[in-house]
N, C-alpha and C positions, 0 to 999 in steps of 0.2 A: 726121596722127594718125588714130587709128581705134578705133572701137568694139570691143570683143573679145567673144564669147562667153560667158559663166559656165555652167560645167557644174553641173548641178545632182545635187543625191543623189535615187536610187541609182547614178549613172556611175559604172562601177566604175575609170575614169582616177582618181577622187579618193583612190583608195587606196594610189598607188604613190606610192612613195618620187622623190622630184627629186635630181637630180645636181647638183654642185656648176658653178658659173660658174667656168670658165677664162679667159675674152676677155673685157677688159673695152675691148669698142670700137664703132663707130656702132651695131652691128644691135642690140646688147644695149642702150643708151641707148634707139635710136626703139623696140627693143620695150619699155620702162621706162614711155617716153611715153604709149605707147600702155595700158599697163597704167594709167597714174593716171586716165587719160580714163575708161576702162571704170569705176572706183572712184567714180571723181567723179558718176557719171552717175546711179550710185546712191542711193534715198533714204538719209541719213544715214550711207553707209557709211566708215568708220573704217580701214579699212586691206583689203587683196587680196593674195592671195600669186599665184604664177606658175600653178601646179599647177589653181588654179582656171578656170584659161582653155584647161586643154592641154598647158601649156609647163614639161615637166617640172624644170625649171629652181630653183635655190634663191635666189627673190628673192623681198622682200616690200616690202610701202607700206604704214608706218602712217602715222596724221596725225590728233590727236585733239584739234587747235586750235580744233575750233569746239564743243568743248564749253568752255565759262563754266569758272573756278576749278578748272582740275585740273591737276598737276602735269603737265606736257609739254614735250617735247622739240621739239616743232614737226613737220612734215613729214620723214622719215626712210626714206630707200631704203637695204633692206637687202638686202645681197648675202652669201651663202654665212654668213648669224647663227648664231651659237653663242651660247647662253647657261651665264654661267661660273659662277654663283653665285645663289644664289636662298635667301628667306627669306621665314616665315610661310604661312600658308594660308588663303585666304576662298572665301565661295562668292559667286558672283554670275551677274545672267544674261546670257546671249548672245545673238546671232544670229550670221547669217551667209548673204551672199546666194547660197551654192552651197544652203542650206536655207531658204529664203524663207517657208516657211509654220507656220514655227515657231521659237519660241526656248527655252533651256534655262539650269537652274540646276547650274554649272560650278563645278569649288574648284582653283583658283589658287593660285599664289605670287602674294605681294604685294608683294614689293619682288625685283627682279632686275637682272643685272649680263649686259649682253647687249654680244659683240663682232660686228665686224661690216664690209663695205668700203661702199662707197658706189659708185655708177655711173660714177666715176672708177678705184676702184680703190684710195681713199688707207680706210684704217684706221680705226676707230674706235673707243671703248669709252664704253657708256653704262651710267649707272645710275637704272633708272628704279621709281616702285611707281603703285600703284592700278589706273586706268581703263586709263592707257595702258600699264603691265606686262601687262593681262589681255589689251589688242590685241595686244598683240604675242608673248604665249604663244599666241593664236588660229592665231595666223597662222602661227608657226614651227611647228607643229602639221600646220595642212596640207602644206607640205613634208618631213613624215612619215607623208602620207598617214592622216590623224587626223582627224575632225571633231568637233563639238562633243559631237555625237549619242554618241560614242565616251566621253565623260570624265562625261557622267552618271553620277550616284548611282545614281538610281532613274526609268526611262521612266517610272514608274506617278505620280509624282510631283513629280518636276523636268521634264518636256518638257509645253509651252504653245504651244496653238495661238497664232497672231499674231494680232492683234487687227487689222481691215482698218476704216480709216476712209471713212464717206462725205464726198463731196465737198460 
């Protein structure tokens, strides 16, 4: 496995649209791999879509288990996600480490109904709300070449610089 790249905004690679996965076989798996590694490596990050590393590809990795009491699905590699249905609207904040030096306040659906293959290849249909509906609209997002930057209200008053901790 292997560390991947994060492109960071402005690359204007994060704007283009990803292609759908046809092959679901070793290279698409060890690159999967390789995508959770880059994710994991991450302070706190929650999920990486393909597009972020390069790999025009439409896959993503949520996993928002290590937050305490939130409704979750567990660790979830989504290949070629469609979301089918969606209900309600909140705003909440983001981040996102293709934008590392800032976070933003984003309005969501809160409860959604996302399909989906797995790195196998078998189907799936999930229904999820809250934290992990908003990771995973993040994410499906970027494989439309979208960032968070993009779904702001208002720069003037939703986009926050990050707050950098000393050691």
């Amino acid at each position: 496995m292997a560390l991947l790249e994060i492109l960071q905004y402005p690359d204007p690679r994060l704007k283009q649209v990803a292609g759908p996965v046809e092959s679901f076989d070793d290279a698409l798996r060890s690159y999967i791999a390789d995508l959770e590694e880059t994710m994991r490596a991450g302070p706190g990050g929650v999920g990486i879509a393909a597009p972020q590393t390069g790999h025009l590809k439409r896959v993503v990795i949520v996993d928002v288990s290590s937050k305490p009491k939130i409704e979750q699905h567990g660790r979830m590699v989504m290949v070629n996600p469609e979301i089918i249905t969606y209900d309600g609207f909140a705003k909440g904040r983001e981040g996102c480490m293709s934008v590392p030096d800032y976070t933003g306040n984003v309005i969501r659906a809160e409860r959604i109904e996302v399909e989906y293959y797995d790195e196998h290849g078998k189907k799936h249909q999930i229904e999820s709300g809250g934290f992990e509906a908003r990771a995973i609209q993040h994410e499906l997002d970027h494989l439309e070449g979208v960032l968070f930057l993009d779904r702001l209200v208002s720069r003037r008053s939703d986009l926050f610089r990050r707050k950098v901790y000393k050691e």
